[in-house]
C-alpha positions in Angstrom: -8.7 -49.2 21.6 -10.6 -49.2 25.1 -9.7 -51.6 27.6 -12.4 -52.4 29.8 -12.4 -54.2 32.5 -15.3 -56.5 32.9 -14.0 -57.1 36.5 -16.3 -56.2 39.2 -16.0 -56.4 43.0 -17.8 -60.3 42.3 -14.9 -60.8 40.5 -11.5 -62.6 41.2 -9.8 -61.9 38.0 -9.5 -59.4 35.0 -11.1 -59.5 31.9 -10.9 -57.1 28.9 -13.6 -56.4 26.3 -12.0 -54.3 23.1 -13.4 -51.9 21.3 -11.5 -50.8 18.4 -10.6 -47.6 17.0 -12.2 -45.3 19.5 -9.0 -44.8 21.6 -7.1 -45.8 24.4 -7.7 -46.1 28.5 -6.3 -42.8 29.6 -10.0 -40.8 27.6 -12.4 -42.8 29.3 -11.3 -42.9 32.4 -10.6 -39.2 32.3 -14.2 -39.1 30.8 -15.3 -40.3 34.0 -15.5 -36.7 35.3 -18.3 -35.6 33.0 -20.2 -38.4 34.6 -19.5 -38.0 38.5 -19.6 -34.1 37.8 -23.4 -34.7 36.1 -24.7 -36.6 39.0 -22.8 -34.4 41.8 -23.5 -31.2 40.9 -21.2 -29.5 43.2 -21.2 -25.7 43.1 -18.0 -24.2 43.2 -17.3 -22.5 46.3 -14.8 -19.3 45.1 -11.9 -18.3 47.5 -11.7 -14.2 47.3 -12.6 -14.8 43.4 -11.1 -16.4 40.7 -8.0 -14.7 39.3 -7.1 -17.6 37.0 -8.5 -18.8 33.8 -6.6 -21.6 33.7 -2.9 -22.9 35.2 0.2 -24.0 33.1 2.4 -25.9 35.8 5.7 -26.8 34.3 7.2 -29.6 36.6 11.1 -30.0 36.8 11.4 -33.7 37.7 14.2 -34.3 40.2 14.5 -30.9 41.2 16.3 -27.9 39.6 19.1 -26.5 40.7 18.6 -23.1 42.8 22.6 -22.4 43.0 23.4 -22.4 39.0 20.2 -20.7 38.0 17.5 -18.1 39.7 19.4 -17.7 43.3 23.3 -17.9 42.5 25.9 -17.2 45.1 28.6 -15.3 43.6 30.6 -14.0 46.8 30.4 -17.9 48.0 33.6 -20.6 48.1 33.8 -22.4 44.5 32.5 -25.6 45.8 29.2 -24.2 46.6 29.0 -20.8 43.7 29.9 -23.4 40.6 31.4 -22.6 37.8 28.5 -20.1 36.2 29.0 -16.3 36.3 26.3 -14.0 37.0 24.5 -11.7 34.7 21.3 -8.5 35.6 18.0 -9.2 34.2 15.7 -6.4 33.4 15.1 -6.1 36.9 17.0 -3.6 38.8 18.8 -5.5 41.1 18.1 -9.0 40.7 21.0 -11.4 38.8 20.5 -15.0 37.7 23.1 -17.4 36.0 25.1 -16.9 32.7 23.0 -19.6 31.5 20.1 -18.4 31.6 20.4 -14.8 29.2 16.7 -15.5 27.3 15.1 -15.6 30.8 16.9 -12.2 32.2 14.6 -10.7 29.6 11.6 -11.8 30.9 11.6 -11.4 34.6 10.3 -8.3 34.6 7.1 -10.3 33.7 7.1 -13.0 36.9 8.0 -13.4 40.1 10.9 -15.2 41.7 10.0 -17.3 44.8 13.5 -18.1 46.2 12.5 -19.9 49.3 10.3 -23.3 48.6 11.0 -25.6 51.4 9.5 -28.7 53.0 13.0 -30.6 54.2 12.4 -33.9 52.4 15.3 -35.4 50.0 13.1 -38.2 48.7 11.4 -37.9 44.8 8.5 -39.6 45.0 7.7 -38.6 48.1 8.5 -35.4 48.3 6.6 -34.7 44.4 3.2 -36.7 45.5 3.5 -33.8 48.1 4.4 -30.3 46.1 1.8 -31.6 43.9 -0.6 -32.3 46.0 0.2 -30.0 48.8 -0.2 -32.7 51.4 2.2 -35.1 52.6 1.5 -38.7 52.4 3.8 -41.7 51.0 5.5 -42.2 47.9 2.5 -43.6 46.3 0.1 -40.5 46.0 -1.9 -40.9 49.3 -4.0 -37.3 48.1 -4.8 -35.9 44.5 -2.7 -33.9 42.9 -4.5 -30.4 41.9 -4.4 -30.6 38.7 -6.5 -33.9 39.5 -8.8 -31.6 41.8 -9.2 -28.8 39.0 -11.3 -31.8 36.7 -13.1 -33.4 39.5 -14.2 -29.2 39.6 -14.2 -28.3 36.4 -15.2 -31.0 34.1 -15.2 -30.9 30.7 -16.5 -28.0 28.4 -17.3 -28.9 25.3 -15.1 -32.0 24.2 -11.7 -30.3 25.7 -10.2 -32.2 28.5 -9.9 -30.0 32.1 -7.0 -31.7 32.8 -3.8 -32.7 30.5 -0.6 -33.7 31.2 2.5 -33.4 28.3 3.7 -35.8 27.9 2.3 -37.9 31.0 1.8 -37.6 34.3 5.3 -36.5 36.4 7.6 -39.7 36.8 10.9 -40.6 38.5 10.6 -44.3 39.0 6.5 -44.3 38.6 3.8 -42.2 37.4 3.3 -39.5 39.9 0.7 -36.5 40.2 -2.2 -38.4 40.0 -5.9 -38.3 41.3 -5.5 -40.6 44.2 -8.7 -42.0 45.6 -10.7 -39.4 43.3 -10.5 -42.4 40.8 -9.5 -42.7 37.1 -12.3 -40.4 35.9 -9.9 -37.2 37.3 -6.2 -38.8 35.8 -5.0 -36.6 33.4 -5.1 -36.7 29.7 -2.0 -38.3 28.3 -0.8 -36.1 25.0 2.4 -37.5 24.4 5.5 -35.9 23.1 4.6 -33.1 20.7 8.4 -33.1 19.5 8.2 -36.7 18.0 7.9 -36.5 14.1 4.4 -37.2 13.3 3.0 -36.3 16.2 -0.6 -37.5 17.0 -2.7 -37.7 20.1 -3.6 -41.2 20.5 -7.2 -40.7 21.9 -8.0 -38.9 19.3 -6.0 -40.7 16.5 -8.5 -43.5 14.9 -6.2 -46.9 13.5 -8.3 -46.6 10.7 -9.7 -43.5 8.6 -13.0 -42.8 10.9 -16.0 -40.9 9.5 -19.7 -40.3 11.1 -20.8 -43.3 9.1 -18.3 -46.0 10.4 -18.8 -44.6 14.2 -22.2 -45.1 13.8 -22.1 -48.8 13.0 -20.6 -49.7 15.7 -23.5 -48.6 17.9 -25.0 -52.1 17.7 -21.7 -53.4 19.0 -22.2 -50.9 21.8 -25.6 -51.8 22.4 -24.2 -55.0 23.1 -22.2 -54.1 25.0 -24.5 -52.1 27.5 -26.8 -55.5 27.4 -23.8 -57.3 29.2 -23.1 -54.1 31.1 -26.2 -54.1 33.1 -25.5 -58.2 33.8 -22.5 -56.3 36.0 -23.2 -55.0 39.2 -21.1 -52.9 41.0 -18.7 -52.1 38.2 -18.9 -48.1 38.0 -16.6 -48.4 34.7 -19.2 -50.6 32.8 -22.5 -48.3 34.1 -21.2 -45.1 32.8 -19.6 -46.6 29.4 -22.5 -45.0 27.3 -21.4 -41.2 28.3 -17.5 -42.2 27.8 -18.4 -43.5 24.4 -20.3 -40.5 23.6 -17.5 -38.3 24.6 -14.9 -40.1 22.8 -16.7 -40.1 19.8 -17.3 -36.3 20.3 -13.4 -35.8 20.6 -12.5 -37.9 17.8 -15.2 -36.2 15.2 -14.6 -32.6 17.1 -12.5 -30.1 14.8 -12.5 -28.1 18.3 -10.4 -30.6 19.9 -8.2 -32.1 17.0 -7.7 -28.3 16.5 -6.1 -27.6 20.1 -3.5 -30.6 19.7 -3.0 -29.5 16.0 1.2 -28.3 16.9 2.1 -28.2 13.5 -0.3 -25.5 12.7 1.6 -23.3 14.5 4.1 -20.9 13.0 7.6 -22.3 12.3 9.3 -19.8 13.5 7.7 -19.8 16.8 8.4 -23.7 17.1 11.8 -22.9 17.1 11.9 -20.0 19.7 10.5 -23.0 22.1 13.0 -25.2 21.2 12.7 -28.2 18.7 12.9 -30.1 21.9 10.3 -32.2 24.1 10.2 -29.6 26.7 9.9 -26.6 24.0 7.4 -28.3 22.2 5.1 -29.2 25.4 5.4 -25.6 26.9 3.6 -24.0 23.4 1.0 -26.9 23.6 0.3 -26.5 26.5 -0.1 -22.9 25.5 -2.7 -24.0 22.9 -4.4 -25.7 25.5 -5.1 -23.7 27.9 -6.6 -21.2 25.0 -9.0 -24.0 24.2 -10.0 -24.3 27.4 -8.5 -26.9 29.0 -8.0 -25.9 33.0 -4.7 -27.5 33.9 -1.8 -28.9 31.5 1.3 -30.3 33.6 3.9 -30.0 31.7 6.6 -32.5 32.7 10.2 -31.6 32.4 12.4 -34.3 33.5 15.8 -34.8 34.1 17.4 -32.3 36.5 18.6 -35.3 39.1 21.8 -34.5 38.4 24.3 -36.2 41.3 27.7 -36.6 39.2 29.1 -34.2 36.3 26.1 -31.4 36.8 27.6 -28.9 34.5 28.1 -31.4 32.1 24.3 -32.1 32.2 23.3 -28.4 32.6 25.5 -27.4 29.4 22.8 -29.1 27.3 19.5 -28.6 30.2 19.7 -25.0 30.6 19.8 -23.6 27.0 16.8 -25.8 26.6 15.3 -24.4 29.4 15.9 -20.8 28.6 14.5 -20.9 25.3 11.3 -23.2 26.4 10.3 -21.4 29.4 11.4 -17.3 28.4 9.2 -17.8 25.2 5.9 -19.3 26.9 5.9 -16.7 29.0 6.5 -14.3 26.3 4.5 -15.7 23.9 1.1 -15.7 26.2 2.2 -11.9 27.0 2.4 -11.3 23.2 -1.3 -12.9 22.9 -2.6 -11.3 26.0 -3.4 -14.3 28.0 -0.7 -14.3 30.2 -3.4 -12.3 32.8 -5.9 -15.2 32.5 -3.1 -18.1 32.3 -1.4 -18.9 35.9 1.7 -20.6 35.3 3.8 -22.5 38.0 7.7 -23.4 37.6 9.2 -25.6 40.2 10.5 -29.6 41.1 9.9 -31.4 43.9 13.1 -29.9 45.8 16.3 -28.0 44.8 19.6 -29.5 45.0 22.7 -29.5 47.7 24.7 -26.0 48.5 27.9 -27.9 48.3 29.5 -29.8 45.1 30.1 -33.5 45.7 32.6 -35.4 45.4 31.5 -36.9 41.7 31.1 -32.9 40.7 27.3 -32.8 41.2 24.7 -31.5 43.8 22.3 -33.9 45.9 19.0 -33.6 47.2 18.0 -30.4 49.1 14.9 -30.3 50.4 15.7 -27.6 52.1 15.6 -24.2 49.7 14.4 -24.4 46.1 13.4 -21.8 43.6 10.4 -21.5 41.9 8.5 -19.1 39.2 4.8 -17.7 39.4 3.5 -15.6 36.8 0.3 -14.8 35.0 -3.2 -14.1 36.6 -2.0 -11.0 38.6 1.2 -11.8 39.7 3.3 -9.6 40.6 6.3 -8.4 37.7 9.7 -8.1 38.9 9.1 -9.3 41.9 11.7 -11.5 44.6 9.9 -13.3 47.3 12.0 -15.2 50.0 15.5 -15.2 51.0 18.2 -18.2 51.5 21.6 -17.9 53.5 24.7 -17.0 52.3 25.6 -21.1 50.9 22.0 -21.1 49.2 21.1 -24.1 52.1 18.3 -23.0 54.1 15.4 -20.2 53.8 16.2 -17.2 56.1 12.9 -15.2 55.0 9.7 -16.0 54.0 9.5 -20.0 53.6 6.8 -21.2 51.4 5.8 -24.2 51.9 4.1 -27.1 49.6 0.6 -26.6 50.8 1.2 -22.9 50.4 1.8 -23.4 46.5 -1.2 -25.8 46.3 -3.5 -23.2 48.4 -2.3 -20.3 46.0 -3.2 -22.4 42.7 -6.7 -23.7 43.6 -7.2 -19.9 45.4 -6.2 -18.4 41.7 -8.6 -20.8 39.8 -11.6 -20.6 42.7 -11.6 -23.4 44.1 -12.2 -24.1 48.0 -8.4 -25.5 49.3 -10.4 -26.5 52.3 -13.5 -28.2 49.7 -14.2 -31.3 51.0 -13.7 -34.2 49.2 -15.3 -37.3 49.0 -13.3 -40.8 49.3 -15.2 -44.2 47.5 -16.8 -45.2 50.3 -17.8 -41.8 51.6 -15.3 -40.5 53.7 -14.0 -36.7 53.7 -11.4 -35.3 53.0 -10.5 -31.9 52.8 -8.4 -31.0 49.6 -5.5 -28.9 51.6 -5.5 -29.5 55.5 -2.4 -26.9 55.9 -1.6 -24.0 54.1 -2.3 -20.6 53.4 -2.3 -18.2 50.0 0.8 -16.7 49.4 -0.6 -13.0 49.1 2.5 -11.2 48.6 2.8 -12.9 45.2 -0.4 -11.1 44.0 -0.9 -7.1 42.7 
């Protein structure tokens, strides 16, 4: 159903009106963007070209471990090495963890960034600002990009720009969100594409929904707009016609039941991903991005791991091998790895020293990170940390630089200015630069 509040600025409390069967919140505030983007018209202003179609950014809530996976330190004292051994990739010279043999296959086919840094220990705070590439509180002061990419973008046809699987990042709150863009740029909600069953809500009807029953509830409707334009000031109520019009477009449109459709895929190829939330969200966000959507954030929770981290990483890491190796195989194999951008990182890495409960803390200090797609370079090692894996010696990269290097890849102006409710500007990245040495 749609919630919508009848609660204007006139207003001192909230009141709902529900309209049944057409979906939940999370479309038509999303929907919002086909409306602003109508009545804005803002051309695109392209930095050096777009080299990206679209981005896949897989996020590793509560921030990966850089010592037992992509920048090991075999020659180090036990307490800061671990207990993983080293193995080559297919990249002369480079050597990742043990645990990690499906992803020595494939880095001839990404880079390695071994040098993210922005010295802040604190989740929320420190993911509001990887994701947004500017640093604010814990509560999202600035939009995310993927929020930026749909206030761009829009939609085309009835497939959203922007799309997060399951949901938006979270450690104790939703994270990664548009900010004071507004509702109409949240992402789209998918769910968990490894629960039995699965079904996008939004475009899910509680009831069996054909042309003919849509259509009959446009008298409802009508009545609806009737009180609508009793409402001033409520931005939500003015623009309900177009979000109705889109929702009915996604529930009826084989285009978009078609891009969430998981379970048309090959069975085979479900379990190279992984029978596992994280598995299942990298290949649809795979299938998103080939219908069109602009940016899926895939979140991958979990990696906060401050007691018994090999305990926890005996289970995480498989799952990440498999999930990660075979989306980035599996756009090569279709050929839209070169149009796809995809982004692997968490909001920090963890500690070069083992605690006392046999886990690693907060680092903001080094973290690692994968780029590949969209011409990135293959094979390639960016960035250097010291001999304990505790603080970048070469080439730092920054959060803004990420954020300036993803909006650069899809054409978007980093320094576009953006408009806050009551008309103030903003520009999208105030720091930060394009990290060109990632690029062919």
């Amino acid at each position: 159903m749609f919630d919508i509040s009848l609660g204007g600025s006139q207003s001192t409390r909230r009141n709902f009106l529900r309209v049944g069967g057409l979906g939940a919140m999370s479309l038509p505030m999303l929907l919002r963007a086909e409306a602003a983007q109508a009545k804005e018209k803002v051309p695109l202003k392209k930095v050096g070209g777009a080299r990206a179609k679209s981005v896949i950014l897989v996020y590793l809530g509560g921030g990966m471990t850089h010592h037992d996976t992509f920048d090991p330190k075999p020659d180090a004292a036990e307490e800061i090495r671990g207990k993983y051994k080293v193995i080559p990739t297919n990249v002369t010279g480079l050597s990742i963890s043990e645990k990690l043999p499906l992803m020595a296959k494939q880095m001839d086919k990404l880079s390695l960034v071994r040098s993210g840094a922005h010295n802040n220990d604190h989740h929320e705070t420190a993911t509001n600002w990887v994701m947004s590439g500017r640093f604010g509180s814990p509560f999202g002061d600035y939009p995310a990009i993927g929020a930026i990419a749909a206030h761009e973008f829009g939609f085309t046809g009835t497939i959203p720009p922007y799309v997060s699987v399951p949901r938006n990042p979270s450690f104790t709150w939703e994270l990664g969100k548009s900010a004071f863009l507004g509702g109409r740029y949240e992402s789209f909600r998918a769910g968990d594409p490894n629960e039995k069953g699965f079904k996008v809500q939004d475009l899910s009807a509680a009831e069996p929904m054909s042309v003919k029953k849509i259509e009959r509830r446009e008298s409802l409707l009508k009545a609806v707009d009737g009180l609508a334009k009793k409402v001033n000031g409520n931005d939500q109520i003015a623009t309900y016609d177009e979000f109705h019009q889109r929702a009915s477009q996604m529930i009826l449109s084989s285009e978009a039941r078609k891009a969430f459709a998981i379970d048309e895929e090959n069975a085979k190829l479900r379990d190279r991903y992984g029978r596992t939330t994280a598995g299942q969200s990298c290949l649809l966000a795979r299938r998103l991005v080939e219908a069109g959507t602009r940016f899926v954030t895939v979140n991958y929770g979990g990696w906060d791991h401050h007691n018994k981290i090999f305990d926890h990483l005996e289970k995480k890491l498989p799952e990440f091998d498999a999930a990660i190796s075979t989306l980035i195989a599996d756009l090569a194999d279709r050929g839209t790895l070169d149009e796809t951008l995809v982004v692997v990182m968490g909001e920090f890495g963890r500690g070069p020293k083992i605690n006392k409960e046999a886990g690693r803390d907060h680092w903001g200090q080094a973290a690692s990170m994968l780029f590949a797609g969209a011409g990135v370079k293959k094979g390639f090692v960016l960035g250097k940390t010291d001999k304990q894996g505790g603080t970048v010696t070469q080439r730092p990269v920054a959060p803004a630089d990420v954020c300036f290097t993803i909006l650069d890849a899809l054409g978007v102006n980093p320094r576009k200015e953006l408009r806050t409710p009551d008309g103030r500007p903003i520009e999208a990245l105030d720091l930060g630069e394009s990290v060109k040495e990632l690029f062919v």
